[in-house]
ZAPA-925307 format. One line per 4 residues: number of its first residue (from 0); their letters; for each residue x, y, z of N, C-alpha, C, O, CB. Coordinates in steps of 0.05 Angstrom, whole numbers, always signed. Glycine has a CB too. Example, Ala and Ser with C-alpha at 12.3 -4.5 7.8 and 13.67 -1.06 7.14 Angstrom:
# residues 2
0) as) +264:-114:+156:+246:-90:+156:+264:-66:+156:+285:-66:+169:+226:-89:+181 ~ +257:-45:+142:+273:-21:+143:+258:+1:+157:+268:+23:+161:+282:-12:+114;
***
This chain:
# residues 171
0) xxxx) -53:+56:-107:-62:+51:-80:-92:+60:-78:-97:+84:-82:-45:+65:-59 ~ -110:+42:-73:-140:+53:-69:-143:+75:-47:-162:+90:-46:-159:+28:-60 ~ -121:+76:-28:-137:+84:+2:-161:+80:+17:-175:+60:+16:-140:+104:+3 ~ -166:+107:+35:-188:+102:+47:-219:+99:+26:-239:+86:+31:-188:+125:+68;
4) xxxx) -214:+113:+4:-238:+114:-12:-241:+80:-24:-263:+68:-28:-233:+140:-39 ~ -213:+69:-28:-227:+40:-41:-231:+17:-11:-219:-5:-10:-199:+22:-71 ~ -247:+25:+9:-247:+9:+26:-278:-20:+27:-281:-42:+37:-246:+32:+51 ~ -299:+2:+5:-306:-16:-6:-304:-36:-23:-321:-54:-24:-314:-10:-8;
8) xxxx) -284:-34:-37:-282:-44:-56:-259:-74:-46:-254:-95:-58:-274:-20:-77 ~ -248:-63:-20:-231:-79:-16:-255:-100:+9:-254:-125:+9:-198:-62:-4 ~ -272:-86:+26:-292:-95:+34:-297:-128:+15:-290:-151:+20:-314:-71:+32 ~ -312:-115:-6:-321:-130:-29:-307:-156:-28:-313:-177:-16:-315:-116:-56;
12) xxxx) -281:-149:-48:-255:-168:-40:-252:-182:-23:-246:-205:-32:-237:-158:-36 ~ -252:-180:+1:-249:-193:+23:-274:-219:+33:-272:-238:+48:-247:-171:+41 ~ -294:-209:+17:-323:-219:+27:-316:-243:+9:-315:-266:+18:-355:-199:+21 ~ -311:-235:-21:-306:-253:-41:-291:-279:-27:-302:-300:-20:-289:-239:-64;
16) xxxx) -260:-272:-24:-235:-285:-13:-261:-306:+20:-262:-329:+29:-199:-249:+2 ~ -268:-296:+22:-274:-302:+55:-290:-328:+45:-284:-351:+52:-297:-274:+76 ~ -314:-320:+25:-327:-344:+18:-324:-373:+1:-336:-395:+1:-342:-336:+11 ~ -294:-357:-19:-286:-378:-34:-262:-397:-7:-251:-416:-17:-270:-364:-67;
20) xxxx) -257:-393:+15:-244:-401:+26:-265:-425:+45:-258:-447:+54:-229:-380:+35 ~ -288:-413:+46:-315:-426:+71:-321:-452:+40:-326:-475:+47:-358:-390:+84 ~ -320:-448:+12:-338:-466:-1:-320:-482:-15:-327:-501:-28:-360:-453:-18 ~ -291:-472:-13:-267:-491:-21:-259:-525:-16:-248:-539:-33:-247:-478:-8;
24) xxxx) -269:-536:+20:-273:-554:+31:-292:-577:+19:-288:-599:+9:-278:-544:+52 ~ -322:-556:+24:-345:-588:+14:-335:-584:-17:-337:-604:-31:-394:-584:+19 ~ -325:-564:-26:-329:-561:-53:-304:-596:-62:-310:-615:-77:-316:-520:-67 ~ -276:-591:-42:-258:-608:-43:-267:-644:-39:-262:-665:-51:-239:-597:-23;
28) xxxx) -282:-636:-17:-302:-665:+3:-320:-677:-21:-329:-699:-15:-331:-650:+35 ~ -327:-669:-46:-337:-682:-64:-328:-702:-82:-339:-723:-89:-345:-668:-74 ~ -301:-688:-90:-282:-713:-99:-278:-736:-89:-265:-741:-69:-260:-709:-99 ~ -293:-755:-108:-284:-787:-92:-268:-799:-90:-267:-819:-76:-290:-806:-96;
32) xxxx) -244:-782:-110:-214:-798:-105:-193:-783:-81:-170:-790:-77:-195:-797:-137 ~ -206:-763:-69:-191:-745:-49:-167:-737:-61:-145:-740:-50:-184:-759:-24 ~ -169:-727:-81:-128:-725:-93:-128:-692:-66:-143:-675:-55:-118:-709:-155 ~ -96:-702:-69:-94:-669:-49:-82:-653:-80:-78:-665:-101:-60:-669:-10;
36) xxxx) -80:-632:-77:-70:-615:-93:-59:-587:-84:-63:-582:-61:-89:-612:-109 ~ -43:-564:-101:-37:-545:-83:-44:-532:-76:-29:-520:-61:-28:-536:-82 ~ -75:-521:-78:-87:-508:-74:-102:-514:-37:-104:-498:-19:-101:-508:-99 ~ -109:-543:-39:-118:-558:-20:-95:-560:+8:-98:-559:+32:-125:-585:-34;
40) xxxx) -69:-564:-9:-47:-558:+16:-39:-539:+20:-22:-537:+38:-25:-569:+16 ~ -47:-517:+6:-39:-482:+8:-66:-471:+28:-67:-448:+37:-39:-462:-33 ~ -80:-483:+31:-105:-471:+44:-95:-452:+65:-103:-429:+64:-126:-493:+57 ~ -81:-459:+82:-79:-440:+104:-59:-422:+104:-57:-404:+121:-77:-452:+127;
44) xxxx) -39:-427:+81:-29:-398:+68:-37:-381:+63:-33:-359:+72:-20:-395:+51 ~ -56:-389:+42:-72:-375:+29:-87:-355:+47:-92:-333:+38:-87:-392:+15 ~ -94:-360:+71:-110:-352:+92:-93:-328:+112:-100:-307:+122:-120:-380:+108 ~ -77:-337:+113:-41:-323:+126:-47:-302:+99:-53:-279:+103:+1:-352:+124;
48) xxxx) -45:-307:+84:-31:-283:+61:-60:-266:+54:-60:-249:+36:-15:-301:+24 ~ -78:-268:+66:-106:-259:+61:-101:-239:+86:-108:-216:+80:-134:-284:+63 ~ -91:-243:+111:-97:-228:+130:-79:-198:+129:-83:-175:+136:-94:-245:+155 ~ -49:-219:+112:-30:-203:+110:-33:-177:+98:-25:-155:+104:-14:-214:+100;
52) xxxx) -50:-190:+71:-59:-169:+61:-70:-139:+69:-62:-116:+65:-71:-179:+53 ~ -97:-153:+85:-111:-137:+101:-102:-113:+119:-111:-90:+121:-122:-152:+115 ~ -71:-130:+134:-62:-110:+150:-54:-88:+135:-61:-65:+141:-43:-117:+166 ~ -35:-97:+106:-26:-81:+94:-39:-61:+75:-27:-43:+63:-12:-92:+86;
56) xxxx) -64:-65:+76:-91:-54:+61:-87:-38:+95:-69:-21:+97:-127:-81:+50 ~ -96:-41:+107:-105:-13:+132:-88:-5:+141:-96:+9:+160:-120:-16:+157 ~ -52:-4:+137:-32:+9:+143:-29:+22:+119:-31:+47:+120:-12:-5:+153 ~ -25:+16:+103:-21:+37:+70:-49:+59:+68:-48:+79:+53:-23:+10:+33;
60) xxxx) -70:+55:+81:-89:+68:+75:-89:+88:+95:-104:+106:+87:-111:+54:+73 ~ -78:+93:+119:-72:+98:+144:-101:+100:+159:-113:+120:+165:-54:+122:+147 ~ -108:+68:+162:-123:+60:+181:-116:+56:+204:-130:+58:+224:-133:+43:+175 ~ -84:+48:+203:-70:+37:+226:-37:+44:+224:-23:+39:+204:-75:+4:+227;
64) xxxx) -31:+54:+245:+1:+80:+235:+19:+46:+232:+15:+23:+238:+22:+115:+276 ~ +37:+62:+219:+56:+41:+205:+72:+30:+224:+85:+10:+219:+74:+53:+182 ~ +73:+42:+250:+95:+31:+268:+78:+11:+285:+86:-12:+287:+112:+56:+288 ~ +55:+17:+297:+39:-3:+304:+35:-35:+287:+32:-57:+295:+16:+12:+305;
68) xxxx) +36:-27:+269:+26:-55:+246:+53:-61:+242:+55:-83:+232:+7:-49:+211 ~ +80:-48:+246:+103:-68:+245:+112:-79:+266:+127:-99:+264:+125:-59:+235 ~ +106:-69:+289:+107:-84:+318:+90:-104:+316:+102:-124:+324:+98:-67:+343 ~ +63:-110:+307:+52:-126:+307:+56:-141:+291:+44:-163:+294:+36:-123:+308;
72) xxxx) +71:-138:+269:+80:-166:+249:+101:-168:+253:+109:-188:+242:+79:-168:+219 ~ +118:-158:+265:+144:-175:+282:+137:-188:+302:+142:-212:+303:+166:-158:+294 ~ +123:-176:+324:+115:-201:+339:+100:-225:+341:+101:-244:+356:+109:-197:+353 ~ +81:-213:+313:+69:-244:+301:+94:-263:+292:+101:-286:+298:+46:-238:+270;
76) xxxx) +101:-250:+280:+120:-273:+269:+144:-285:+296:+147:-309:+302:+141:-257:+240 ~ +152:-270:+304:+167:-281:+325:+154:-306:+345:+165:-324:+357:+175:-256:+341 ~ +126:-301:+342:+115:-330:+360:+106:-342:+337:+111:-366:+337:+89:-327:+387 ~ +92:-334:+314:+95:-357:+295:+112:-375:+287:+106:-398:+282:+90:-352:+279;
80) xxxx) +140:-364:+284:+161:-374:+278:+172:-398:+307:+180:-421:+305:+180:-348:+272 ~ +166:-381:+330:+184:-399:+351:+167:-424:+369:+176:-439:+387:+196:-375:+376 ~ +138:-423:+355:+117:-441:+368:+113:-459:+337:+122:-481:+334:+84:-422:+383 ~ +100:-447:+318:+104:-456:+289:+72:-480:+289:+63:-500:+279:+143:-476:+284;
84) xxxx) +69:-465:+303:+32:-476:+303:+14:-452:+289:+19:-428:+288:+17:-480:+342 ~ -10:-467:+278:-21:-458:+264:-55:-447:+286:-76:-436:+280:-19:-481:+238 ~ -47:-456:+308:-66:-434:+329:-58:-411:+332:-73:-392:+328:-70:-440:+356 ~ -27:-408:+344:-12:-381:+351:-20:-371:+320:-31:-349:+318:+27:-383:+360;
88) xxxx) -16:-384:+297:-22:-358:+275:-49:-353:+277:-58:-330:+275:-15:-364:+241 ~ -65:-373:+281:-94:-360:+283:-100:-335:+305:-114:-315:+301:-113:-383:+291 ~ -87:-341:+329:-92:-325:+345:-80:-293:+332:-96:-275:+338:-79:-336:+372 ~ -64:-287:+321:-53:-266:+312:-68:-257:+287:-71:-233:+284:-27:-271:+308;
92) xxxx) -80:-278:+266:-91:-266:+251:-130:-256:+261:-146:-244:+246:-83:-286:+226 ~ -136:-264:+285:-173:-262:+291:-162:-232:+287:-169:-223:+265:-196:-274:+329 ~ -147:-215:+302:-142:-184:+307:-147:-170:+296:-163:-152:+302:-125:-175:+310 ~ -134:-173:+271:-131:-158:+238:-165:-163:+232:-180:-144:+238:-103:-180:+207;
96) xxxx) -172:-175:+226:-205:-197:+214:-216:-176:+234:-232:-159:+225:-212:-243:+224 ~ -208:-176:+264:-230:-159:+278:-241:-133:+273:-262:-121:+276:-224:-155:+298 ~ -210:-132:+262:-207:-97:+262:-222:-82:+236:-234:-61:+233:-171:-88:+257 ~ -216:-104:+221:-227:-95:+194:-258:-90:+190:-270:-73:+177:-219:-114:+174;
100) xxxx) -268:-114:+208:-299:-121:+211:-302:-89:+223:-321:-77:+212:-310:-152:+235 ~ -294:-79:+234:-298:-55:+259:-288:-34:+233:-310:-29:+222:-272:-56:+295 ~ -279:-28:+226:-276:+0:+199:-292:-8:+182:-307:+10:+175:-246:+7:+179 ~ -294:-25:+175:-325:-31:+152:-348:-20:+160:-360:-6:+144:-337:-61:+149;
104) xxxx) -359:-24:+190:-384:-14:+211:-374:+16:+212:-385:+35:+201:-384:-32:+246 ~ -355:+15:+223:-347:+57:+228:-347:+72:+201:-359:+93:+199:-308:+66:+240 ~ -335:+60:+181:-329:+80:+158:-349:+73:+137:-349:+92:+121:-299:+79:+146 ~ -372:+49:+125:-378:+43:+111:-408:+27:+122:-410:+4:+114:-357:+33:+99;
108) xxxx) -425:+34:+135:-446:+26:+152:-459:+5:+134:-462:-16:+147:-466:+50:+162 ~ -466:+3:+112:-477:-8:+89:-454:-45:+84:-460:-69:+80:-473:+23:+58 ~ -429:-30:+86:-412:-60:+85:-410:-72:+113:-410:-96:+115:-379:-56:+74 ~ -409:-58:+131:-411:-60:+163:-433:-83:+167:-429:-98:+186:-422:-30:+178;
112) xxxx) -458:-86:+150:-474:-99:+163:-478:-110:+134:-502:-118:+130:-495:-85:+183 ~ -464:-113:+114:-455:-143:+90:-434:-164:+109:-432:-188:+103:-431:-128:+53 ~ -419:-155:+129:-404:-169:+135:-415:-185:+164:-405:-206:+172:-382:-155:+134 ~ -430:-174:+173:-449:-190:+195:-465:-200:+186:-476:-214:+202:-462:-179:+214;
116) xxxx) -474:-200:+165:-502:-217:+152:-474:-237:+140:-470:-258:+151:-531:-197:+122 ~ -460:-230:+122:-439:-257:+116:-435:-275:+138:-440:-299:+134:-409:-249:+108 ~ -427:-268:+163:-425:-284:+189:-441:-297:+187:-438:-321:+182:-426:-274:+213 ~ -467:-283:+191:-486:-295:+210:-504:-324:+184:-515:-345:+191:-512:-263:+226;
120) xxxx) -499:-314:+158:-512:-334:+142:-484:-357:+145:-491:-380:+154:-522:-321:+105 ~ -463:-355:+141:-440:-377:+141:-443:-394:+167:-442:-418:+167:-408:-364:+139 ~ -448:-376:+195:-463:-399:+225:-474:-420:+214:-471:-444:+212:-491:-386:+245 ~ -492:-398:+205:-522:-414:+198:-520:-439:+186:-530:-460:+192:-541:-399:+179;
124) xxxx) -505:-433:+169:-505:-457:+142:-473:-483:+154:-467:-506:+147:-492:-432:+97 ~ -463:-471:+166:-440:-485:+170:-432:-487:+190:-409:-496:+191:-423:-479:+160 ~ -448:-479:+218:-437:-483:+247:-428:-508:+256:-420:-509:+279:-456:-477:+265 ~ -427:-526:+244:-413:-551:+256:-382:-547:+249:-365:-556:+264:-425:-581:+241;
128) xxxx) -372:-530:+223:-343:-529:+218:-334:-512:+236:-312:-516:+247:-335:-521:+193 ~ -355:-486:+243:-343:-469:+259:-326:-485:+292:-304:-488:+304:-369:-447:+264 ~ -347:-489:+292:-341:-512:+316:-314:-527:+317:-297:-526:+335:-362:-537:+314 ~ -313:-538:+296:-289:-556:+293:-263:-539:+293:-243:-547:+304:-292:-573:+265;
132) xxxx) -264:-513:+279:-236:-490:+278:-233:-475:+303:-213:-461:+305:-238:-466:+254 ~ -257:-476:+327:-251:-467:+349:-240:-485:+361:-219:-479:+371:-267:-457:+360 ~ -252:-514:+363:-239:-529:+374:-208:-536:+372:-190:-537:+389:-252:-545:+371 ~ -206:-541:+343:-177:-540:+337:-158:-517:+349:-135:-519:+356:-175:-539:+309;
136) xxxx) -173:-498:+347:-151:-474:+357:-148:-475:+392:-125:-470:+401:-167:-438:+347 ~ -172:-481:+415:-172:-489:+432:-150:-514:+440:-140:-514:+463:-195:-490:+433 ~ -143:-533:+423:-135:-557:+428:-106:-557:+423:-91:-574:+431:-149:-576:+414 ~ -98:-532:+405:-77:-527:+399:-62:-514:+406:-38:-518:+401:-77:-524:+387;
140) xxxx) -77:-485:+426:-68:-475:+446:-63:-490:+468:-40:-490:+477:-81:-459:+451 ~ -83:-506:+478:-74:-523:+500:-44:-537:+505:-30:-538:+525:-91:-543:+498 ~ -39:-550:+468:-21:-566:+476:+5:-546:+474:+25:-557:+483:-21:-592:+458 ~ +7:-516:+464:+30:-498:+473:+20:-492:+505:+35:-482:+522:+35:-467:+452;
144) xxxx) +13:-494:+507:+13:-478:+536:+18:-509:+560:+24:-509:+584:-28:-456:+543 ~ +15:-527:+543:+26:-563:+566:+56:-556:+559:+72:-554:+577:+13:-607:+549 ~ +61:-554:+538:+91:-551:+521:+108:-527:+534:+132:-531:+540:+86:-543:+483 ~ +100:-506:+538:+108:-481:+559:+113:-486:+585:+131:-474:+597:+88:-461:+561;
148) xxxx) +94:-505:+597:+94:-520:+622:+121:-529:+634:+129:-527:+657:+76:-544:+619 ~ +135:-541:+610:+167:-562:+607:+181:-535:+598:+203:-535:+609:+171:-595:+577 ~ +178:-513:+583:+195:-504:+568:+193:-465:+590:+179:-445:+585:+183:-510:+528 ~ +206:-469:+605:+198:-443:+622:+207:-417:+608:+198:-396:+615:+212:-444:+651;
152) xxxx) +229:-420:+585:+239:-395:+572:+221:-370:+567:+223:-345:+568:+250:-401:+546 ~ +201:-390:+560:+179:-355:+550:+159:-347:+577:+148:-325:+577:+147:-363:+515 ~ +156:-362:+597:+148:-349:+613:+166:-336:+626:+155:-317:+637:+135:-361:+625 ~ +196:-335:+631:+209:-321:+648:+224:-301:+622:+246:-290:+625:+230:-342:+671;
156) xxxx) +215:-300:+606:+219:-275:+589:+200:-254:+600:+205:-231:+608:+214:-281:+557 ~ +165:-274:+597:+154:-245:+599:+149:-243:+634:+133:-226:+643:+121:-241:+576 ~ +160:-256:+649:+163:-244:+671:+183:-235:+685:+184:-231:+710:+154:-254:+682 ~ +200:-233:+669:+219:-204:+668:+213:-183:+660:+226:-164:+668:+239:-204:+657;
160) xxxx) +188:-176:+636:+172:-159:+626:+154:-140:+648:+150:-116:+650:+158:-175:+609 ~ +145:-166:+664:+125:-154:+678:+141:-152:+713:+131:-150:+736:+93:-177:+673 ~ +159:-153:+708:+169:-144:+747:+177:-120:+742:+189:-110:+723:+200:-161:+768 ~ +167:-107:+768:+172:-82:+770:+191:-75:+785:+202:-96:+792:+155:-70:+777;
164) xxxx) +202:-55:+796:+228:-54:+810:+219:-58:+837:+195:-59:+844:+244:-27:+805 ~ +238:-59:+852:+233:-71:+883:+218:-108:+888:+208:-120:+906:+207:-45:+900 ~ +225:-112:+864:+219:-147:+875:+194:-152:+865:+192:-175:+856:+217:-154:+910 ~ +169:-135:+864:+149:-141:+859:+142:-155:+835:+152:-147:+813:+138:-124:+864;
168) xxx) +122:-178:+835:+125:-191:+813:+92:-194:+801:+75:-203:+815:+141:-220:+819 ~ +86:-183:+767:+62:-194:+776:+58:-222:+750:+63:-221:+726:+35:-166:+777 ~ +51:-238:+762:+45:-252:+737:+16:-254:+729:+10:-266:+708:+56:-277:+738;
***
Protein backbone atom coordinates (compact mmCIF):
# COMPACT_ATOMS: atom_id res chain seq x y z
CA UNK A 1 0.00 0.00 0.00
CA UNK A 2 1.67 3.42 -0.95
CA UNK A 3 -0.36 5.56 1.52
CA UNK A 4 -0.31 9.05 2.22
CA UNK A 5 3.45 9.22 1.16
CA UNK A 6 2.72 7.66 -2.47
CA UNK A 7 0.14 10.41 -3.19
CA UNK A 8 2.38 11.65 -5.69
CA UNK A 9 3.00 9.05 -7.31
CA UNK A 10 -0.59 8.14 -7.57
CA UNK A 11 -1.12 12.02 -8.52
CA UNK A 12 1.27 11.08 -11.46
CA UNK A 13 -0.85 8.04 -12.30
CA UNK A 14 -3.85 9.63 -12.48
CA UNK A 15 -2.59 12.57 -14.72
CA UNK A 16 -1.23 9.70 -16.98
CA UNK A 17 -4.82 7.62 -16.94
CA UNK A 18 -6.60 11.19 -17.34
CA UNK A 19 -4.72 11.98 -20.59
CA UNK A 20 -4.60 8.68 -22.23
CA UNK A 21 -8.38 8.76 -21.80
CA UNK A 22 -8.68 12.84 -23.34
CA UNK A 23 -6.22 11.41 -26.55
CA UNK A 24 -7.92 7.89 -26.87
CA UNK A 25 -10.95 9.50 -29.09
CA UNK A 26 -9.12 11.70 -31.99
CA UNK A 27 -6.48 9.10 -31.48
CA UNK A 28 -9.74 6.42 -32.40
CA UNK A 29 -11.43 9.37 -34.98
CA UNK A 30 -8.37 8.67 -37.24
CA UNK A 31 -9.21 5.29 -38.31
CA UNK A 32 -10.92 5.30 -41.63
CA UNK A 33 -12.55 2.13 -41.21
CA UNK A 34 -14.13 3.10 -37.68
CA UNK A 35 -13.78 -0.64 -36.41
CA UNK A 36 -15.17 -0.44 -32.74
CA UNK A 37 -13.03 -2.50 -30.53
CA UNK A 38 -12.85 -3.25 -26.70
CA UNK A 39 -11.09 -0.86 -25.66
CA UNK A 40 -13.30 1.82 -27.61
CA UNK A 41 -16.53 0.10 -26.06
CA UNK A 42 -14.89 -0.18 -22.58
CA UNK A 43 -14.20 3.58 -22.56
CA UNK A 44 -16.49 4.51 -19.91
CA UNK A 45 -15.64 1.57 -17.75
CA UNK A 46 -12.58 2.17 -17.93
CA UNK A 47 -13.36 5.67 -16.55
CA UNK A 48 -15.87 4.11 -13.70
CA UNK A 49 -12.92 1.87 -12.66
CA UNK A 50 -10.44 4.91 -12.72
CA UNK A 51 -12.58 6.79 -10.17
CA UNK A 52 -13.10 3.60 -8.31
CA UNK A 53 -9.85 3.39 -7.93
CA UNK A 54 -9.26 6.80 -6.67
CA UNK A 55 -11.80 6.44 -4.00
CA UNK A 56 -10.13 3.41 -2.93
CA UNK A 57 -6.62 5.08 -3.16
CA UNK A 58 -8.03 7.93 -0.53
CA UNK A 59 -9.90 5.47 1.75
CA UNK A 60 -6.95 2.92 2.17
CA UNK A 61 -4.68 5.87 2.60
CA UNK A 62 -7.07 7.43 5.18
CA UNK A 63 -7.83 10.41 3.20
CA UNK A 64 -11.41 9.59 3.62
CA UNK A 65 -12.74 7.24 6.78
CA UNK A 66 -13.87 4.03 5.45
CA UNK A 67 -17.48 4.37 6.50
CA UNK A 68 -17.99 7.54 4.60
CA UNK A 69 -16.58 6.08 1.19
CA UNK A 70 -18.89 2.96 1.77
CA UNK A 71 -21.99 5.02 2.16
CA UNK A 72 -20.99 6.67 -0.78
CA UNK A 73 -20.45 3.64 -2.99
CA UNK A 74 -23.54 2.11 -1.92
CA UNK A 75 -25.42 4.91 -2.74
CA UNK A 76 -23.66 5.42 -5.91
CA UNK A 77 -24.47 2.30 -6.92
CA UNK A 78 -27.92 2.11 -5.76
CA UNK A 79 -28.85 5.06 -8.27
CA UNK A 80 -26.48 3.80 -10.77
CA UNK A 81 -27.98 0.59 -10.76
CA UNK A 82 -31.79 1.84 -10.48
CA UNK A 83 -31.47 4.82 -13.20
CA UNK A 84 -28.52 2.87 -15.21
CA UNK A 85 -27.54 6.07 -17.00
CA UNK A 86 -24.31 7.02 -17.56
CA UNK A 87 -24.99 10.86 -16.23
CA UNK A 88 -26.16 9.60 -12.70
CA UNK A 89 -22.62 7.76 -12.88
CA UNK A 90 -21.05 10.85 -13.92
CA UNK A 91 -22.68 12.79 -11.44
CA UNK A 92 -21.26 10.47 -8.67
CA UNK A 93 -18.00 10.07 -10.11
CA UNK A 94 -17.19 14.56 -10.58
CA UNK A 95 -17.02 14.13 -6.37
CA UNK A 96 -14.21 11.66 -5.98
CA UNK A 97 -12.19 13.71 -9.23
CA UNK A 98 -13.06 16.78 -6.97
CA UNK A 99 -11.82 15.59 -4.04
CA UNK A 100 -8.75 14.34 -5.20
CA UNK A 101 -7.96 17.58 -7.24
CA UNK A 102 -8.41 19.24 -3.55
CA UNK A 103 -5.64 16.75 -1.57
CA UNK A 104 -3.25 17.18 -4.40
CA UNK A 105 -3.53 21.32 -3.71
CA UNK A 106 -3.66 20.64 0.32
CA UNK A 107 -1.07 17.91 0.64
CA UNK A 108 1.20 18.26 -2.47
CA UNK A 109 1.14 22.13 -3.68
CA UNK A 110 3.61 21.31 -6.62
CA UNK A 111 0.94 18.42 -8.01
CA UNK A 112 -1.95 20.78 -6.92
CA UNK A 113 -1.09 23.10 -9.62
CA UNK A 114 0.21 19.99 -12.36
CA UNK A 115 -3.36 19.27 -12.13
CA UNK A 116 -4.81 22.77 -12.91
CA UNK A 117 -2.39 23.44 -15.57
CA UNK A 118 -3.53 19.74 -16.95
CA UNK A 119 -7.16 21.29 -16.90
CA UNK A 120 -6.55 24.30 -18.05
CA UNK A 121 -4.12 23.12 -21.19
CA UNK A 122 -6.89 20.09 -22.07
CA UNK A 123 -9.83 23.45 -22.18
CA UNK A 124 -7.60 24.91 -24.16
CA UNK A 125 -6.86 22.35 -26.67
CA UNK A 126 -10.20 20.57 -26.52
CA UNK A 127 -13.08 22.81 -25.30
CA UNK A 128 -15.45 21.86 -27.88
CA UNK A 129 -15.47 18.07 -26.34
CA UNK A 130 -15.75 19.53 -23.04
CA UNK A 131 -18.81 21.02 -24.16
CA UNK A 132 -20.22 18.12 -25.70
CA UNK A 133 -19.77 15.82 -22.11
CA UNK A 134 -21.50 18.64 -20.28
CA UNK A 135 -24.02 18.73 -22.53
CA UNK A 136 -24.54 15.11 -22.63
CA UNK A 137 -24.58 14.95 -18.93
CA UNK A 138 -27.11 18.00 -18.85
CA UNK A 139 -29.36 16.16 -21.44
CA UNK A 140 -29.21 13.13 -19.61
CA UNK A 141 -30.12 14.39 -16.45
CA UNK A 142 -32.94 16.09 -17.96
CA UNK A 143 -34.34 13.10 -19.43
CA UNK A 144 -34.24 11.24 -15.62
CA UNK A 145 -35.66 13.94 -14.05
CA UNK A 146 -38.84 14.01 -17.28
CA UNK A 147 -38.70 10.10 -16.42
CA UNK A 148 -39.09 10.86 -12.42
CA UNK A 149 -41.87 13.23 -13.51
CA UNK A 150 -44.13 9.70 -14.48
CA UNK A 151 -42.24 7.64 -11.99
CA UNK A 152 -43.06 9.36 -8.43
CA UNK A 153 -41.32 6.41 -6.29
CA UNK A 154 -38.08 8.28 -5.75
CA UNK A 155 -39.46 11.43 -5.05
CA UNK A 156 -41.82 10.19 -2.32
CA UNK A 157 -38.98 8.16 -0.94
CA UNK A 158 -36.95 11.12 -0.42
CA UNK A 159 -39.84 13.00 0.79
CA UNK A 160 -40.39 10.87 3.42
CA UNK A 161 -36.70 11.57 4.14
CA UNK A 162 -37.21 15.03 4.37
CA UNK A 163 -40.75 15.46 6.54
CA UNK A 164 -40.41 16.25 9.72
CA UNK A 165 -42.77 15.37 12.39
CA UNK A 166 -46.00 17.34 12.75
CA UNK A 167 -46.83 17.38 8.98
CA UNK A 168 -44.29 19.68 7.94
CA UNK A 169 -42.96 19.01 4.63
CA UNK A 170 -39.97 20.36 3.01
CA UNK A 171 -39.27 19.63 -0.42
Amino acid sequence: MLGKSGLEIVIAALLIGWTTDVLDGPIARKDPNWRKNLIGDSDFLIDVALVVSILCYLTFSGFVSSRLALIYFLVASLFVFRYRSQAVTMAFMAPVDAFIIYVAWRDSNLWGWAIILWIIVILLFDWHRFTQVVDNFIQGMGEILSRGRNDNTLLNTINSWLSLPGGIDYR
